[in-house]
C-alpha positions as CSV (number, residue, x, y, z in Angstrom):
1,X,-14.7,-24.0,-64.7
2,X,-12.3,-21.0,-65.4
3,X,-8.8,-21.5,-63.6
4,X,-6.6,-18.7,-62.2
5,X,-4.5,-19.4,-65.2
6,X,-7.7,-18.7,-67.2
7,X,-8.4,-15.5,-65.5
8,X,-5.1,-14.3,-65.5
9,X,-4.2,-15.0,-68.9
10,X,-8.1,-13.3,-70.1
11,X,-6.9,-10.3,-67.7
12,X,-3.5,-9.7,-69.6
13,X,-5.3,-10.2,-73.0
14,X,-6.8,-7.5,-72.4
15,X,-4.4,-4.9,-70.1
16,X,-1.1,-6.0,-71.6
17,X,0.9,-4.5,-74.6
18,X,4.4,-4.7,-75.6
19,X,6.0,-1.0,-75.0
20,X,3.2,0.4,-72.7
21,X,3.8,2.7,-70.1
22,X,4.8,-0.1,-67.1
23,X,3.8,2.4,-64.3
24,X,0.8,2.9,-65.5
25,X,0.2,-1.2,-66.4
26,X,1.4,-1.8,-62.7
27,X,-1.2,0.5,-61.7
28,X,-3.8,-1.5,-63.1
29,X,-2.2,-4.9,-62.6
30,X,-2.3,-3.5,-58.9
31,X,-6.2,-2.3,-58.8
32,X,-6.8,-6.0,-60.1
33,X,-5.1,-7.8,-57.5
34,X,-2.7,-9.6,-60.1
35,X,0.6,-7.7,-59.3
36,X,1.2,-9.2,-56.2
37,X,-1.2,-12.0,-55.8
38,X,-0.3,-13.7,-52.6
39,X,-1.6,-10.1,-50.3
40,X,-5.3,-10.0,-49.1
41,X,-7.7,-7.9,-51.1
42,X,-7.1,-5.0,-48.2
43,X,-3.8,-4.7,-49.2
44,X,-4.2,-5.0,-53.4
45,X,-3.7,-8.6,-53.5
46,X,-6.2,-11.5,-53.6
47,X,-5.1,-13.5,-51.2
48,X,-3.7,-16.6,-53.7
49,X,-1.9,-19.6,-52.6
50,X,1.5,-19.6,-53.1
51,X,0.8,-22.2,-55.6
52,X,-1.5,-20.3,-57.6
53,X,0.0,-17.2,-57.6
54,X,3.0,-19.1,-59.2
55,X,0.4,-19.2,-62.0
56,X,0.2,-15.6,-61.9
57,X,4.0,-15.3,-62.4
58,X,4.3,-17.7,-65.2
59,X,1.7,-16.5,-67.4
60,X,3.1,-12.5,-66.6
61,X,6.4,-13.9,-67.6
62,X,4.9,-16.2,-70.3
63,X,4.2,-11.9,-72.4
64,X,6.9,-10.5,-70.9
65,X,4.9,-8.4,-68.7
66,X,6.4,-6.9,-65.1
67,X,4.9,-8.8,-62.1
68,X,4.5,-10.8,-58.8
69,X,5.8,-7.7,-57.1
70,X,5.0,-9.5,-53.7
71,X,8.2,-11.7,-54.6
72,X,10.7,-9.0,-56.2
73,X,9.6,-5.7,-54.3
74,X,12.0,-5.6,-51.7
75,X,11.2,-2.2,-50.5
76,X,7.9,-3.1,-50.6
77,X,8.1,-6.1,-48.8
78,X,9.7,-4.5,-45.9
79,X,7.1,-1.6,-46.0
80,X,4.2,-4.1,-45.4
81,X,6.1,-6.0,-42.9
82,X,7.0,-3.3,-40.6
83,X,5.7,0.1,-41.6
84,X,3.1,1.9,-39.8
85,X,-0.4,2.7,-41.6
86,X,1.0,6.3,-42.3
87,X,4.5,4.8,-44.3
88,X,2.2,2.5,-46.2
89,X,-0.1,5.1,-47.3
90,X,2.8,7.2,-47.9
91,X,5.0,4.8,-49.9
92,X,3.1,1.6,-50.7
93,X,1.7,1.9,-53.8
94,X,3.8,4.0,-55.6
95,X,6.8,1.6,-54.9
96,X,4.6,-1.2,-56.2
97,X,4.0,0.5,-59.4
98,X,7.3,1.4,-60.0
99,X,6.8,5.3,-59.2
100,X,9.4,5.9,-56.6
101,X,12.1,3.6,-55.9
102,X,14.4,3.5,-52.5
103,X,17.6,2.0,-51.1
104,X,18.9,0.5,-48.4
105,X,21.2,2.5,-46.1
106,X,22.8,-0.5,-44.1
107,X,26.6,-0.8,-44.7
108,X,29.5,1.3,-43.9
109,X,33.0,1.7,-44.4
110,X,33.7,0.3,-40.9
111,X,30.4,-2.0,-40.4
112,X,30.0,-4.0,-43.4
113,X,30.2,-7.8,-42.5
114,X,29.8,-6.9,-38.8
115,X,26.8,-4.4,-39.4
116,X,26.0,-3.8,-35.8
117,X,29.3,-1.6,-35.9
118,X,27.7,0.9,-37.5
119,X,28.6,4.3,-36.3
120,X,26.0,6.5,-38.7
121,X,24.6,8.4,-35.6
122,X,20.7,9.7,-35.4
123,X,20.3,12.4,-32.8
124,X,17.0,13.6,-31.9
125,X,16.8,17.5,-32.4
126,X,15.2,19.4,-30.0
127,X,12.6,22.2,-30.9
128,X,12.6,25.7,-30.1
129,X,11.8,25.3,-26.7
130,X,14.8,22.8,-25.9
131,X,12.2,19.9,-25.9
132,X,14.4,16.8,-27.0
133,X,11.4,14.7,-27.1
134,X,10.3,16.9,-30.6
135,X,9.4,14.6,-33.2
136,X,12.3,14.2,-35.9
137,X,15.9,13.1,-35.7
138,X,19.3,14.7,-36.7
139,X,21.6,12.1,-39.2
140,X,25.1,12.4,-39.6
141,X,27.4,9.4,-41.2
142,X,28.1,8.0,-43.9
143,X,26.9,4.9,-46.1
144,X,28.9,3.0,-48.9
145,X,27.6,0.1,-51.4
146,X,24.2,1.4,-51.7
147,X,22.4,0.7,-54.8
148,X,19.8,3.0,-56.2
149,X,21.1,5.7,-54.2
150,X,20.7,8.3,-56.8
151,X,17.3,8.0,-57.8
152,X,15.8,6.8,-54.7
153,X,12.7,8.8,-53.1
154,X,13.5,7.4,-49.4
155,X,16.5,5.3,-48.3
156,X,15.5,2.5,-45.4
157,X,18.2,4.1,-42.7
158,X,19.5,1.7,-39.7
159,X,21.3,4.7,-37.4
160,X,22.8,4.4,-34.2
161,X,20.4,6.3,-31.4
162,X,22.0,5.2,-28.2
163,X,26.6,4.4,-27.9
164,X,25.6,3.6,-24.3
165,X,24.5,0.4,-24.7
166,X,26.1,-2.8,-26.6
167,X,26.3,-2.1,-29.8
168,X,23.2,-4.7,-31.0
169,X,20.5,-2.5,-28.7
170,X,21.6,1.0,-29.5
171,X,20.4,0.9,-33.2
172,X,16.5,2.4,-35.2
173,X,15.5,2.0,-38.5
174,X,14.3,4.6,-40.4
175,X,12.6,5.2,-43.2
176,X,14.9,8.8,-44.8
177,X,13.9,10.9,-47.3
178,X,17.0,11.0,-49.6
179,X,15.9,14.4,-51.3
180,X,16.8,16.8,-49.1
181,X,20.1,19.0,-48.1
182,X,22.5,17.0,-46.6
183,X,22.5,13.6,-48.3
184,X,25.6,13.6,-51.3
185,X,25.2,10.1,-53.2
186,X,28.5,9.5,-55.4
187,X,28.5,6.7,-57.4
188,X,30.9,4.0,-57.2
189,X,32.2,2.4,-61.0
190,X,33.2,-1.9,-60.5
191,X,35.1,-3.8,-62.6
192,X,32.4,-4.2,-65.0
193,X,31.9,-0.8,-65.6
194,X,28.7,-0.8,-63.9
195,X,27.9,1.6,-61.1
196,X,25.6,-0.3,-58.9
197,X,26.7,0.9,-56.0
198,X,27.0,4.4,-54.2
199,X,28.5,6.5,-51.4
200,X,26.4,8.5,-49.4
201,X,27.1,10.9,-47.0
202,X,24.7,12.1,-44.4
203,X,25.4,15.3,-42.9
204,X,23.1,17.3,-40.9
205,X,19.9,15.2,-42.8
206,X,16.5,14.9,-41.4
207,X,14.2,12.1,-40.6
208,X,10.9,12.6,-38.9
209,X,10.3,10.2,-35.5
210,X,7.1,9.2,-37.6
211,X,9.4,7.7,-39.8
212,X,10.2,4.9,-37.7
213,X,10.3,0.9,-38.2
214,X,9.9,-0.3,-35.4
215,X,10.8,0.9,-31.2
216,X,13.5,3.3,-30.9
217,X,16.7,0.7,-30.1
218,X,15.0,-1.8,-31.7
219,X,16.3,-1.4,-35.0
220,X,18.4,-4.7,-34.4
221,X,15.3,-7.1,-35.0
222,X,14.1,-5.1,-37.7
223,X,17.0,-5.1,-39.3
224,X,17.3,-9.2,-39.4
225,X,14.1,-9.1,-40.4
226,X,14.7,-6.7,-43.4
227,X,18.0,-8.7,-44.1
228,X,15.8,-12.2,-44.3
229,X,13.4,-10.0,-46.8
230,X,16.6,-8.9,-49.0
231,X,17.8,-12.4,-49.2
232,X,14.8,-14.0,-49.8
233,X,14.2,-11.6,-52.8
234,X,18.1,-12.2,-54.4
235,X,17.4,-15.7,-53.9
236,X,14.6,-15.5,-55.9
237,X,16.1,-13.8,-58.8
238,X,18.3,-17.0,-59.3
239,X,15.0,-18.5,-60.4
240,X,14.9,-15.9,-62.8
241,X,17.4,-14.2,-65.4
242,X,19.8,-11.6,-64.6
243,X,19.2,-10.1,-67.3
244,X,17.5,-9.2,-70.9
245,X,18.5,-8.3,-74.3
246,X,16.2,-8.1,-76.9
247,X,14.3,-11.6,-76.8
248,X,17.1,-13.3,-75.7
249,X,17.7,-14.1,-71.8
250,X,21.1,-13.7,-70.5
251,X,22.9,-14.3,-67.0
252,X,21.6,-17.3,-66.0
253,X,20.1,-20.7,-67.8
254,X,18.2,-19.6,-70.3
255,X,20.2,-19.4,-72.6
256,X,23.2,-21.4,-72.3
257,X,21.9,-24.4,-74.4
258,X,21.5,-22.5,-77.7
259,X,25.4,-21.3,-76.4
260,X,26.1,-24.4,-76.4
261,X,24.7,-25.0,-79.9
262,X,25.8,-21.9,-81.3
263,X,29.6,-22.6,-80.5
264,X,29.3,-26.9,-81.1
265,X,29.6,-28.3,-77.3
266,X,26.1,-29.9,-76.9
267,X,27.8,-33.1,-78.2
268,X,30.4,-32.8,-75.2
269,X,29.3,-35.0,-72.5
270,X,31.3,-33.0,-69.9
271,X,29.4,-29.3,-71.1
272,X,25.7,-31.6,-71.2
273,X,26.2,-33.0,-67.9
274,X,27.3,-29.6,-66.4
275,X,24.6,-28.0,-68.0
276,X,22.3,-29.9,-66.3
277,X,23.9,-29.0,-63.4
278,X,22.8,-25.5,-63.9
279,X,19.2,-26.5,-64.4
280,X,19.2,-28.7,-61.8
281,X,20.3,-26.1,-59.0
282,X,18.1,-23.5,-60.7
283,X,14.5,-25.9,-60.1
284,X,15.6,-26.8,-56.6
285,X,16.1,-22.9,-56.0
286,X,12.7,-22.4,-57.4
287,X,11.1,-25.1,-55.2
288,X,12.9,-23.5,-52.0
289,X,11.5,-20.2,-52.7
290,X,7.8,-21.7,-53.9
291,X,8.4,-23.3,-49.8
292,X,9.1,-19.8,-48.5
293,X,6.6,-18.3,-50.1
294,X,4.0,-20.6,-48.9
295,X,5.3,-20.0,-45.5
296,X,4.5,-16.3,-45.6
297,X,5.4,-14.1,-42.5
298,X,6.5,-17.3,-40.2
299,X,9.4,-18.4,-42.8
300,X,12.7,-18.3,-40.6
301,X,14.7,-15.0,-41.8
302,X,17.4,-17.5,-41.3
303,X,16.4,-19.5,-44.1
304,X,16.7,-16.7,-46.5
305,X,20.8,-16.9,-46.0
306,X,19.9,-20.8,-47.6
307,X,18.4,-19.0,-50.8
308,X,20.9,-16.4,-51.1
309,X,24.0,-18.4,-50.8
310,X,22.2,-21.0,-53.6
311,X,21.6,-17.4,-55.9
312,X,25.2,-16.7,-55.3
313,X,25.9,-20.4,-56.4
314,X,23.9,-20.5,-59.1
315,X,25.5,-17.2,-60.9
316,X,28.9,-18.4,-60.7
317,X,28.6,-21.8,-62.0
318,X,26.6,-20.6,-64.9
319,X,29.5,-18.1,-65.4
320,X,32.2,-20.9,-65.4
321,X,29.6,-22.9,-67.8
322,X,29.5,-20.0,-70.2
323,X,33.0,-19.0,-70.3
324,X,34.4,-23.1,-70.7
325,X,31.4,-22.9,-73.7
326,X,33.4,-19.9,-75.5
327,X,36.8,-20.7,-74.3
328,X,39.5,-18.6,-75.0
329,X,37.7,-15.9,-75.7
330,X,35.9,-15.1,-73.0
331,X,38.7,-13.3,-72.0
332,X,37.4,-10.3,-74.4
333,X,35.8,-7.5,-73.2
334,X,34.0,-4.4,-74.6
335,X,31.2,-1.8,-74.3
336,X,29.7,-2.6,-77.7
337,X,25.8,-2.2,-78.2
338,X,24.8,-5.4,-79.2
339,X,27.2,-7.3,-77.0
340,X,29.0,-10.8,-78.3
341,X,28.7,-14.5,-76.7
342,X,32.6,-13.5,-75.8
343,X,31.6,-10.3,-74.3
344,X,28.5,-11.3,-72.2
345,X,30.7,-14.2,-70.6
346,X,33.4,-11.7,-69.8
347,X,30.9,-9.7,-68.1
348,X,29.1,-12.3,-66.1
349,X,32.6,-13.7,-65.0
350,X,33.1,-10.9,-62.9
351,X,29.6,-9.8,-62.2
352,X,29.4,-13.2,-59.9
353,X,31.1,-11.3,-57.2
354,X,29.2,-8.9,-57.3
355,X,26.2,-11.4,-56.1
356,X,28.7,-12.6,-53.3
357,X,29.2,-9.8,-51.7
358,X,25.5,-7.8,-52.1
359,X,23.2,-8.3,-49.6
360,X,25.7,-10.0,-47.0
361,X,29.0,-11.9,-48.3
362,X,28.9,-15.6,-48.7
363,X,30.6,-15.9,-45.9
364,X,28.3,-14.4,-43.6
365,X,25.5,-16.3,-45.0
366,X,27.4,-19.7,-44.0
367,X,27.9,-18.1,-40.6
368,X,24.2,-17.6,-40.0
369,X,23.6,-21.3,-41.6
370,X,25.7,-22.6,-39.1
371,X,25.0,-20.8,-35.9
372,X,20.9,-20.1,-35.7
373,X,19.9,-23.0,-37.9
374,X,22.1,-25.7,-37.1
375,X,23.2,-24.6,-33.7
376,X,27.2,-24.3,-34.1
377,X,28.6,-22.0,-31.4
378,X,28.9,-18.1,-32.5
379,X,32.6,-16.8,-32.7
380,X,33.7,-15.3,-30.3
381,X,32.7,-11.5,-30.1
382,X,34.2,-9.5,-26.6
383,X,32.4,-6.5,-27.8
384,X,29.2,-8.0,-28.1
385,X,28.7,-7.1,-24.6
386,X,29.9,-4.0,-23.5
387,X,28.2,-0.3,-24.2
388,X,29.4,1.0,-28.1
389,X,31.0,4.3,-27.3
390,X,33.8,1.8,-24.7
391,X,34.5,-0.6,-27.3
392,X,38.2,-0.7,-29.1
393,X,37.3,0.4,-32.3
């Protein structure tokens, strides 16, 4: 009787080289049904149990081959969820593949940790005629930490439409096109050296009505429900590495045991013991999001915040585990091409806080733990109810 391991693994035998063109593999890992395995057929899936489409993962992780884009597809995830037929046809499957890529315009210099500040403003523009009722909207604001701004097709846009009302109903999302007059990305360098993360600046940008997710004023729920979708997808990449070099796995467990030999701790009790640690948090991370998954569309966004703060977790202790494994000189740092054990813990030392802060602040995630799943009271917030534009700022 063949298995979905079976099938999978016959599929890849025969699709799947080193160096090929991923867009294209995508494609046909898309036409197939094996790139993200847990969607029904009418939507390039095949409908697979959470369990089996684990399978699926293991066995396109097992050659090294991109996949299970219906975990790691954030932009895509939120394009299924809430976009009309016309943004799917649009968008979909050229975000699966890997064709276009977007980014998420959510934070601002005044509305990061309280988002629903946000004072971006979307304005619809009347035609010719004077009609305001025409069908696009006017954008003018300005966005900070955005990552992939630069080389985004479309950036998912949360605007304010309405400063009449409290500040939590006056808000759309959008879906923007970022290729267009108007929208200035500049890229912002961290500590690592990295640049991530982006300003942009909307001035005078257009987004067609069409373009919507979700009611005008609405953009609220959306939003919580994009926000569960984000964290649910960082979560997930705590399962996985941070990064690659070569053959080698970097950034998270993989490959702190032959650290550990390479540099003579795996007869220290104290480094064994954390580094079981590290595995330890990493399987039950795994299992959370194997849960989630099999939960589909009725998972509680608020749960996400559980798998994010755990990623966030996970990153820094592995960090701490790596740099007490080099010692001293972890304290290095450099740019050089094939980076050393020294280096790489330098690097992920400070890249940790990188994964606090991204996709909502540790802090905020043990807000929304505390308040909407275990039913602590919210702080206190006066402006909560009283129309945006009278607010003190």
């Amino acid at each position: 009787m063949t298995t979905v391991r079976d099938e999978v693994r016959a599929w890849l035998g025969e699709n799947w080289r080193p160096g090929a063109d991923v867009v294209a593999f995508r494609g046909a890992a898309l036409d197939a049904g094996w790139l993200v395995p847990t969607w029904g057929p009418e939507e390039y899936g095949r409908g697979l149990s959470a369990e089996d489409a684990e399978v699926v993962g293991e066995e396109f992780d097992r050659v090294g081959a991109p996949g299970r884009a219906d975990r790691s597809n954030l932009h895509a995830r939120i394009l299924r969820a809430m976009g009309t037929a016309e943004l799917r046809e649009l968008y979909l499957r050229r975000v699966l593949t890997g064709e276009i890529e977007g980014c998420l315009l959510y934070s601002e210099p005044g509305a990061g940790s309280d988002l629903a500040s946000l004072r971006t403003s979307a304005v619809r523009e009347p035609d010719a005629d004077g009609d305001v009722a025409a069908p696009r909207w006017r954008v003018n604001g300005q966005k900070v930490w955005t990552s992939g701004a630069r080389t985004a097709e479309f950036g998912l846009l949360v605007a304010r439409t309405d400063p009449t009302v409290p500040k939590h109903r006056g808000i759309t999302f959008f879906v923007l096109p970022m290729h267009q007059p108007g929208v200035d990305v500049r890229p912002i360098v961290q500590i690592t050296g990295d640049q991530h993360f982006n300003e942009v600046f909307l001035t005078d940008a257009f987004v067609d009505d069409a373009a919507r997710l979700g009611e005008v004023g609405d953009g609220w729920r959306v939003l919580m429900t994009a926000l569960g979708l984000e964290r649910s997808v960082m979560g997930s990449r705590a399962a996985g590495s941070r990064a690659k070099q070569g053959l080698r796995y970097i950034g998270t467990a993989d490959d702190l045991i032959d650290l550990a030999r390479r540099h003579g701790r795996l007869d220290d009790p104290v480094t064994v013991d954390r580094l079981a640690g590290v595995y330890a948090d990493r399987a039950a991370i795994a299992l959370n999001q194997i849960r989630y998954a099999a939960e589909g569309r009725s998972a509680d966004p608020a749960a996400m915040s559980m798998s994010k703060l755990a990623m966030s977790r996970l990153l820094h202790a592995t960090a701490r585990v790596r740099t007490d494994i080099v010692g001293a000189d972890a304290l290095l740092d450099g740019r050089d091409p094939e980076p050393t054990d020294a280096e790489l813990a330098n690097f992920f030392a400070l890249d940790a806080y990188f994964t606090s802060i991204g996709g909502g602040t540790d802090q905020i995630q043990r807000n929304i733990i505390g308040e909407r799943m275990l039913g602590l009271p919210k702080e206190v917030d006066e402006s909560r109810s009283v129309p945006f534009d009278q607010a003190p700022r």
